[in-house]
C-alpha positions as CSV (number, residue, x, y, z in Angstrom):
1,X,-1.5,-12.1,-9.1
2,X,-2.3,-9.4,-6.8
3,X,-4.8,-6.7,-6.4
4,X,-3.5,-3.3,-6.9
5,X,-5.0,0.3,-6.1
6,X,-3.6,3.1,-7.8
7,X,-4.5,6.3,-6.6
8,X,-3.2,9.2,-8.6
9,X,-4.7,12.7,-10.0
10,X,-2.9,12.3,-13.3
11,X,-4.8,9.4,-15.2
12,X,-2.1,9.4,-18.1
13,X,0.7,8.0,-15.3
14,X,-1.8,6.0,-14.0
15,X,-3.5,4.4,-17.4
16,X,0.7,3.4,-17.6
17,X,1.0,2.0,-14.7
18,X,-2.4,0.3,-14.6
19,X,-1.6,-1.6,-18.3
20,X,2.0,-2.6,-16.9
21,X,0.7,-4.3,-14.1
22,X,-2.1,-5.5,-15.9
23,X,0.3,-7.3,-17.9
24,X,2.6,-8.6,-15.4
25,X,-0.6,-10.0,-14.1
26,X,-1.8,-8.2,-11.3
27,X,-5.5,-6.9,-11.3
28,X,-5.5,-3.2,-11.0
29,X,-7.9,0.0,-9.9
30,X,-7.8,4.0,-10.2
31,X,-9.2,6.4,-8.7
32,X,-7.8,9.9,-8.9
33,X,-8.1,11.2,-5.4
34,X,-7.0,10.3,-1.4
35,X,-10.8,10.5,-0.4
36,X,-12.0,8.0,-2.5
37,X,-9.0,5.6,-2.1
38,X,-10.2,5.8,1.6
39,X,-13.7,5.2,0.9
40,X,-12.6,2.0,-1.2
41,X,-10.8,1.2,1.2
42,X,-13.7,0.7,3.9
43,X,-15.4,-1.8,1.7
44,X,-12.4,-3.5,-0.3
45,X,-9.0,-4.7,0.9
46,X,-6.3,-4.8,-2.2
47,X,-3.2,-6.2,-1.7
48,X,-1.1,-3.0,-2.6
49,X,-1.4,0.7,-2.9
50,X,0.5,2.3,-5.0
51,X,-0.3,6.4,-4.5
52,X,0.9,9.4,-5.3
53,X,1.7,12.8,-3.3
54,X,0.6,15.8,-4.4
55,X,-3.1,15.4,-5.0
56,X,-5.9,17.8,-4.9
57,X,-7.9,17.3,-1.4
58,X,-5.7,14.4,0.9
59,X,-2.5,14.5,-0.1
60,X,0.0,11.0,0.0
61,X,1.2,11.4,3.5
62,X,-2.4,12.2,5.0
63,X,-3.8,8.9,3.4
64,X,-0.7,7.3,4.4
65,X,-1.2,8.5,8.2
66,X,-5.1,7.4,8.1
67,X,-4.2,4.1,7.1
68,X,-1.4,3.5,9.4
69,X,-3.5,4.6,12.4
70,X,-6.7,2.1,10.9
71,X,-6.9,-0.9,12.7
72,X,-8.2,-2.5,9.6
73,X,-5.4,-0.9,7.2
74,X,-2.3,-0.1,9.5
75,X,-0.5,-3.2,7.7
76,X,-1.7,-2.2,3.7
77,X,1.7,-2.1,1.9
78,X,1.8,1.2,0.0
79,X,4.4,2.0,-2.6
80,X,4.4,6.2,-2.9
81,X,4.6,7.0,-6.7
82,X,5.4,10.8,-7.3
83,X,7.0,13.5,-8.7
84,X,8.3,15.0,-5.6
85,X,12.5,14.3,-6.3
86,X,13.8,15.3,-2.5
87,X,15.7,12.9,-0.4
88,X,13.7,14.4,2.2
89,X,10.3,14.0,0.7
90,X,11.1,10.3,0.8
91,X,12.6,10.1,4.0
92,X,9.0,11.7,4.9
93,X,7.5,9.0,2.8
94,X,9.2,6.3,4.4
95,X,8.6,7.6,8.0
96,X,5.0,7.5,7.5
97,X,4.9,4.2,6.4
98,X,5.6,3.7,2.5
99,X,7.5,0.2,2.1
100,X,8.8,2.1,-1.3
101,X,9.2,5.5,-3.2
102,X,9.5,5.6,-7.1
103,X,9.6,8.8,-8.8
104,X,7.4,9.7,-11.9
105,X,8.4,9.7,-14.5
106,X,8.8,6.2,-13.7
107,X,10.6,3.4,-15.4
108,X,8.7,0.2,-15.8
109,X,11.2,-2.5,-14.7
110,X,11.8,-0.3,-11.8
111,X,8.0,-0.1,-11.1
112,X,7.7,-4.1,-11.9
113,X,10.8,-4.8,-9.6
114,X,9.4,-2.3,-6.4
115,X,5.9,-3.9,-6.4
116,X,7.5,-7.0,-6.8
117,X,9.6,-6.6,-3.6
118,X,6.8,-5.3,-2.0
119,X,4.5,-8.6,-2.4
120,X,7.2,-10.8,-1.8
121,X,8.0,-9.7,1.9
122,X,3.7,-9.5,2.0
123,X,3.7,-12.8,0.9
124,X,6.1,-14.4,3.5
125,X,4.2,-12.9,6.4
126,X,0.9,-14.1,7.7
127,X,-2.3,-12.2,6.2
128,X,-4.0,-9.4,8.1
129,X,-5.0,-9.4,11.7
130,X,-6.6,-7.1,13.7
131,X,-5.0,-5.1,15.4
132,X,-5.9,-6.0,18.8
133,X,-4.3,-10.0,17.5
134,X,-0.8,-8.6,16.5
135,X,-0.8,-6.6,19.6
136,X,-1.5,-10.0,21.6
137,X,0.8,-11.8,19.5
138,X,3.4,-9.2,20.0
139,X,3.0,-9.2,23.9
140,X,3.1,-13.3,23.7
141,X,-0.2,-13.8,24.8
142,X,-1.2,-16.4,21.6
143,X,-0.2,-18.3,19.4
144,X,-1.5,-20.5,16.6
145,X,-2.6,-23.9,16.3
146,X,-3.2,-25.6,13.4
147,X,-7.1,-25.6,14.3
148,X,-7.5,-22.2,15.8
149,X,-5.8,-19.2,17.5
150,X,-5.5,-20.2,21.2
151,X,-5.4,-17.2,23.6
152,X,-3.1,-18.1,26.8
């Protein structure tokens, strides 16, 4: 079971989408804008976000840049769910983070089989860390212990 956030203007697709993951399982939210996804965001962690593009206010690739330059959400998976059909609006999608694109109107095993993918590559990495830990990790200057993080 995970914890999804849908953030979409178009509460049809997202009602869909919401019910489908429901019943796969997961435990799902909506809200239909980029501003308000971010303000969740500050208080509430979900394991996935699944967003759309073109929204009113933010659009996709604005929220998508503020998380990825958050030191509390630059490692959120986020699946972009839109309309937009361009190999280059997923290419842009991709570059600015998105582990996934699906286009609306979407198929539901293909939905159920992206977020899948998605929280199975989550899954076999370690949970979030700051920023500043993956950084150290990254530059080799900790590592684990069973009882605690040891700094070197």
């Amino acid at each position: 079971m995970a914890r999804i956030l849908i953030v979409d203007d178009d509460e049809i697709v997202a009602d869909m989408a919401s019910k489908l993951l429901f019943d796969a399982g997961h435990v799902c939210g909506w809200v239909a804008d980029g501003e308000r996804a971010l303000e969740i965001l500050r208080w509430r962690r979900p394991d996935l976000l699944l967003h759309d593009h073109d929204m009113p206010g933010l659009t996709g690739a604005q929220v998508l840049r503020s998380l990825r330059s958050s030191v509390e959400t630059y490692d959120l998976p986020v699946i972009m769910f839109t309309g937009l059909t361009g190999a280059e609006d997923e290419q842009h999608a991709y570059y600015n983070g998105a582990q996934a694109f699906i286009r609306k109107p979407f198929n539901a095993k293909m939905l159920l089989h992206e977020v899948n993918l998605v929280l199975k590559a989550r899954a076999e990495r370690p949970q979030h860390r700051s920023l500043s830990e993956h950084l150290e990790q990254a530059a080799g200057r900790w590592r684990d212990s069973p009882e605690k993080r040891i700094m070197l």
